[in-house]
C-alpha positions as CSV (number, residue, x, y, z in Angstrom):
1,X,-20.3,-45.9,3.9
2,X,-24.2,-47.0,4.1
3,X,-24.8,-50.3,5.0
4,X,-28.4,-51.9,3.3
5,X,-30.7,-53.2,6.4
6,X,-33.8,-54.5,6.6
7,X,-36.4,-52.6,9.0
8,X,-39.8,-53.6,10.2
9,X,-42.4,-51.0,11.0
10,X,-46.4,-50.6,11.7
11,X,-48.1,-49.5,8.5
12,X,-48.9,-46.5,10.2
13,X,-45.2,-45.2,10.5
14,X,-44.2,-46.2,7.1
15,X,-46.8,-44.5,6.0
16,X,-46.0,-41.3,7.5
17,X,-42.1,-41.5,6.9
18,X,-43.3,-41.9,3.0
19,X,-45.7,-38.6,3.6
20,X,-42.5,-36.8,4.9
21,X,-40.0,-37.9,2.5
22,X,-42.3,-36.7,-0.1
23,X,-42.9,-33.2,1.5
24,X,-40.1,-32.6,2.1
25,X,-38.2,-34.0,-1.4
26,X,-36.3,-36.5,0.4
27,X,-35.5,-40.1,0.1
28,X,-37.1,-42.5,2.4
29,X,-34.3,-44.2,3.5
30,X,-32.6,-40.6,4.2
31,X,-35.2,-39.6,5.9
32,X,-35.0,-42.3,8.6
33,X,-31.1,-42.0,9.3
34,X,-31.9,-38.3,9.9
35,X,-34.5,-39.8,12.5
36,X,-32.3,-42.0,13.9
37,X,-29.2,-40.0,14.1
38,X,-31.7,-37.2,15.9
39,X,-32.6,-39.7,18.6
40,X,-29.2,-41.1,19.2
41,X,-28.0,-37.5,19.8
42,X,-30.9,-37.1,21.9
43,X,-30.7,-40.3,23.9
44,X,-26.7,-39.7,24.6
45,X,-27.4,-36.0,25.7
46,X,-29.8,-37.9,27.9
47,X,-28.1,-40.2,29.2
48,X,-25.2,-38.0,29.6
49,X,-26.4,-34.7,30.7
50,X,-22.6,-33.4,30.4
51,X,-22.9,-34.1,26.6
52,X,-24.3,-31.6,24.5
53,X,-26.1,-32.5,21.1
54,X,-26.0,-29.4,18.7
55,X,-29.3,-30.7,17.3
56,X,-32.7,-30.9,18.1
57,X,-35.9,-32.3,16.4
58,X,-37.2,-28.2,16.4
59,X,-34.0,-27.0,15.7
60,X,-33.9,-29.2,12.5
61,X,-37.3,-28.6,11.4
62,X,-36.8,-24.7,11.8
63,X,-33.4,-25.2,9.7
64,X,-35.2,-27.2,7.1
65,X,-37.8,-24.6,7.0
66,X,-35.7,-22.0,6.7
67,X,-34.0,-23.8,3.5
68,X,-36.7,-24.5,1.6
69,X,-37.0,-20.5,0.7
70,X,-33.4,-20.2,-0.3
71,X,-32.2,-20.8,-3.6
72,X,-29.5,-23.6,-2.3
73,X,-31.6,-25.7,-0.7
74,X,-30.4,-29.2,-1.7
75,X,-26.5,-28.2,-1.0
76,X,-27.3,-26.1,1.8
77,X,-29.9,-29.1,3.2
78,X,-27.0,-31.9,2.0
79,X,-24.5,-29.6,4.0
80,X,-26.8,-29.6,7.6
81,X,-27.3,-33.7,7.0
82,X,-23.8,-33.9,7.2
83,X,-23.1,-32.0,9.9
84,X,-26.2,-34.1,11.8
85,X,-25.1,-37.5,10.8
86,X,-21.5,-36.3,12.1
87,X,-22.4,-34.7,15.2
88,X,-24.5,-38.3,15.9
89,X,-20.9,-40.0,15.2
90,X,-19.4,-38.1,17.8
91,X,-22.4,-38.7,20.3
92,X,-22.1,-42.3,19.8
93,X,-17.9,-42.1,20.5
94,X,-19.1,-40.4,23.4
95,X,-20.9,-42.8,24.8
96,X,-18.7,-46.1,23.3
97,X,-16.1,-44.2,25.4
98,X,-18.4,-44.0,28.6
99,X,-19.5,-47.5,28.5
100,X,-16.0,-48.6,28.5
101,X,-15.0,-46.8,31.7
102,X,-17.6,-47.8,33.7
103,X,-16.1,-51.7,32.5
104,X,-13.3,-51.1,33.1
105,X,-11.8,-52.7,36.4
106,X,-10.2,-50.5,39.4
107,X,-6.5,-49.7,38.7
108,X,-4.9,-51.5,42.4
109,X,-2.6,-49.3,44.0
């Protein structure tokens, strides 16, 4: 389910996440949950090393690259978004789950 929110950015970046909606056929406000899923993968992995993130900024962009010669590219591009905003669902568990054992207190014996 998608949840409206209101986001403020420099000029600069909205400009620039307009530019690469448009390139790439995208909406907007798609475009930044891609970003933001990305980076939450990325800052888990990070903050996890254990945790492996199947995606990567160059990874995507190679994928999306790839897609725009086939003939399926908006089911085939829908398809990899879902996987992304999944696998950033599972990265976020991840680290809910991590949090929550470092709080929780030292079983007495």
């Amino acid at each position: 389910m998608l949840k409206r929110e209101q986001i403020l950015m420099t000029d600069w970046l909205s400009e620039w996440f307009h530019h690469c909606a448009k390139k790439y056929d995208i909406s907007y406000s798609e475009l930044i949950r891609i970003t933001l899923c990305l980076q939450v993968g990325e800052w888990v992995s990070k903050e996890y090393p254990e945790y492996e993130f199947d995606f990567s900024e160059r990874k995507m962009t190679k994928e999306f690259n790839k897609l725009l010669k086939t003939k399926r590219f908006e089911e085939e591009l829908h398809r990899s978004f879902s996987k992304l905003y999944f696998e950033a669902r599972k990265a976020v568990d991840f680290l809910e789950a991590q949090e929550k054992k470092k709080n929780r207190p030292a079983k007495e014996k």
